[in-house]
C-alpha positions in Angstrom: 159.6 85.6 263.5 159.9 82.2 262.1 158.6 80.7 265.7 155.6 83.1 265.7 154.5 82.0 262.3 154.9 78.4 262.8 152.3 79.2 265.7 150.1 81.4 263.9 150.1 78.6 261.1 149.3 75.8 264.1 146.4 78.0 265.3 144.8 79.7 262.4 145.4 77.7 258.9 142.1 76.5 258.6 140.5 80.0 259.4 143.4 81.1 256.6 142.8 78.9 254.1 139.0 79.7 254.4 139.8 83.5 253.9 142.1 82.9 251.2 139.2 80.6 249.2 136.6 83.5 250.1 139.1 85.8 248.2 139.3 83.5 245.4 135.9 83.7 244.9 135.7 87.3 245.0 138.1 87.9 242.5 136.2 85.3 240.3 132.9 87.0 241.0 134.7 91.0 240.4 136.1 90.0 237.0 132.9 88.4 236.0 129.9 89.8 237.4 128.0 92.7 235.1 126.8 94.7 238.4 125.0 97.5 238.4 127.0 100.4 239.8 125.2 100.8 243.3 125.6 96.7 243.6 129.5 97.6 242.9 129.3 100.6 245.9 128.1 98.4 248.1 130.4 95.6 247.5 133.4 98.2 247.3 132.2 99.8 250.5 132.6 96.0 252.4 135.7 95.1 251.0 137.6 98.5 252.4 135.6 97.5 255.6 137.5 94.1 255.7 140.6 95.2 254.5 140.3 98.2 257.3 139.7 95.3 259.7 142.6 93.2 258.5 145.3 95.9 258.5 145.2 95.8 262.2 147.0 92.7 262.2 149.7 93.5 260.2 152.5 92.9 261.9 155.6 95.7 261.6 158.6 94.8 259.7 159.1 92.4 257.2 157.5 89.1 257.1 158.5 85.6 257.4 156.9 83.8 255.0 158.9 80.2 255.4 157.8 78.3 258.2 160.5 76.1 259.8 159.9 72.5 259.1 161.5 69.2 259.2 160.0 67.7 256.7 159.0 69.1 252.8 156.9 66.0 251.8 154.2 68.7 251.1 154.9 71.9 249.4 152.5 73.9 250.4 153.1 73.4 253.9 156.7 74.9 253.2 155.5 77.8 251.5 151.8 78.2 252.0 152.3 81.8 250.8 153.7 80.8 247.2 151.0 82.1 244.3 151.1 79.5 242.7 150.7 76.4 245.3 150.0 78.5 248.2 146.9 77.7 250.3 147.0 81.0 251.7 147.5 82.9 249.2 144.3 84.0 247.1 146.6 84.5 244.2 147.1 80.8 243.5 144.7 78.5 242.0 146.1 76.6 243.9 147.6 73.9 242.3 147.9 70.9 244.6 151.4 69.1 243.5 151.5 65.1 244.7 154.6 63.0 244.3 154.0 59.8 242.5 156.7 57.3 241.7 159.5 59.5 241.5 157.7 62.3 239.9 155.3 65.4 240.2 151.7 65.8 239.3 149.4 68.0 239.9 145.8 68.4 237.8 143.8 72.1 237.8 141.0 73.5 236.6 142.1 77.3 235.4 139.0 80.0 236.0 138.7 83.1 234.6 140.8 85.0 236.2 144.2 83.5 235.0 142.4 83.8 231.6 144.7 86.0 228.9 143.6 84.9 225.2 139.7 84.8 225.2 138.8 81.2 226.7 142.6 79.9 227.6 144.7 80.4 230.4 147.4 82.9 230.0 151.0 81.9 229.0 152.2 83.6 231.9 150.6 82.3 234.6 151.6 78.3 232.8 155.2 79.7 233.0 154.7 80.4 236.5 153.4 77.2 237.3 156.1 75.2 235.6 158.5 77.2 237.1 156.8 75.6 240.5 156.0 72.5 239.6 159.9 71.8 238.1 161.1 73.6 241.8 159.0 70.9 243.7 160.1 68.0 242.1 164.0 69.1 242.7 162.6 70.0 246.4 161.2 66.2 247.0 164.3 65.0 245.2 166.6 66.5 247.6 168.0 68.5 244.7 166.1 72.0 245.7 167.5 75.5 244.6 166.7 79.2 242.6 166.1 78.9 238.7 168.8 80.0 236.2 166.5 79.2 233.3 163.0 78.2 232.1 161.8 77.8 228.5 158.3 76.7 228.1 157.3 75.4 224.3 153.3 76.5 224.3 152.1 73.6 221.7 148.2 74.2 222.1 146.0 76.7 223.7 145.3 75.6 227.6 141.3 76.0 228.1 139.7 77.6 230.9 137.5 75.6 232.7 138.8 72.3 232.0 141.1 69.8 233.9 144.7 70.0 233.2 147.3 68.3 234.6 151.1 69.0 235.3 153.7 66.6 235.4 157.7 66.8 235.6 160.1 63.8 235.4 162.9 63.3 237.9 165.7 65.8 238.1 168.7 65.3 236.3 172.4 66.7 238.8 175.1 68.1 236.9 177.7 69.6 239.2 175.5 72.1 240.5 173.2 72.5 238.3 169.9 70.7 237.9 168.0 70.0 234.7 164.0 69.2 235.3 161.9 69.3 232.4 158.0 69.0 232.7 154.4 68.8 230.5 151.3 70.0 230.8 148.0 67.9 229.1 144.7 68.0 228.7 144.1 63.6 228.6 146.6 62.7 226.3 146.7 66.1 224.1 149.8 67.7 225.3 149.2 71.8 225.5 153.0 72.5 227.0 156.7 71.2 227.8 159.1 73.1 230.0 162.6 72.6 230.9 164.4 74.4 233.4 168.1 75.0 234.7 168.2 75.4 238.9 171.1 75.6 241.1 171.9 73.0 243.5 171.6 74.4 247.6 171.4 72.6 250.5 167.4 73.1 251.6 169.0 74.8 254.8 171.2 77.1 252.9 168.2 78.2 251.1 166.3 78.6 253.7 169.1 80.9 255.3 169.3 83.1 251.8 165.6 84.0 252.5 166.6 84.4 256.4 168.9 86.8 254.8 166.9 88.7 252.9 164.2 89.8 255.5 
């Protein structure tokens, strides 16, 4: 299975990716639009026809959704499923995560739909991107591995609409356990901090646990 989607991935990422935007934008447009209700038949009536047209391709059995790569220097090519930095997945944003002298950054512009509190981005959906953007700086530090803990201190309201930006500092090794702590800011107004715990595995062992699992 992991050969077969390292080949799907060679042959249809762009086509993928383009989908997956498509999506995006329909979910913006659903949970925003004021149709009227033969508008929302009609556009109902060609979403089952897609999905319909998609289920064909499912494959049976469970999924691999790690492709087998030598190199991590991009995240989202190691899990271009992953709702938060996924390319493919219409879930994420996504947020595009860069290293830059030793640490992560990545800046977003939240829409609507991660909106919770009327005209800011839900806490959840921060926590969930911390939780990523702490994971990728231990991946490109060669310090990758699952979360034990995250607490995220909301200081300000994130905006929707606006450009935001993540950033986490180096990890810090323990043993085997990994301290990363991260912020998120709009310009110099800081909205969030995180810090998280993570235990220390070899990328291949991880790799294997998810092997595992399927």
């Amino acid at each position: 299975m992991p050969l077969r989607l390292t080949q799907w991935l060679a042959d249809s990422r762009i086509a993928a990716q383009e989908l997956a935007q498509a999506i995006r934008e329909l979910i913006a447009v659903a949970v925003t639009a004021l149709a009227p209700d033969d508008a929302l038949v009609r556009a109902t009536a060609s979403i089952r026809e897609a999905i319909a047209h998609l289920r064909g391709y499912v494959p049976e059995g469970p999924l691999a959704r790690y492709p087998q790569l030598e190199s991590v220097s991009n995240p989202a090519d190691v899990m271009p499923f992953d709702p938060v930095v996924g390319t493919l997945n219409p879930l994420a944003p996504p947020l595009v995560l860069t290293g830059e002298d030793g640490r992560v950054a990545g800046s977003i512009v939240f829409t609507t739909p991660y909106e919770g509190p009327p005209g800011c981005v839900h806490g959840g959906v921060i926590a969930a991107c911390f939780d990523q953007v702490l994971n990728v700086a231990n991946m490109l530090a060669g310090t990758a591995g699952p979360t034990a803990s995250l607490e995220v201190s909301y200081r300000k309201p994130t905006p929707i609409g606006v450009a935001v930006r993540f950033e986490a500092d180096p990890p810090v090794v323990d043993g085997r356990q990994v301290r990363t702590s991260g912020i998120l800011r709009d310009g110099d107004t800081i909205l969030a901090e995180a810090s998280g715990v993570f235990v220390l595995l070899p990328f291949d062992r991880l790799m294997a646990l998810t092997s595992e699992r399927r």
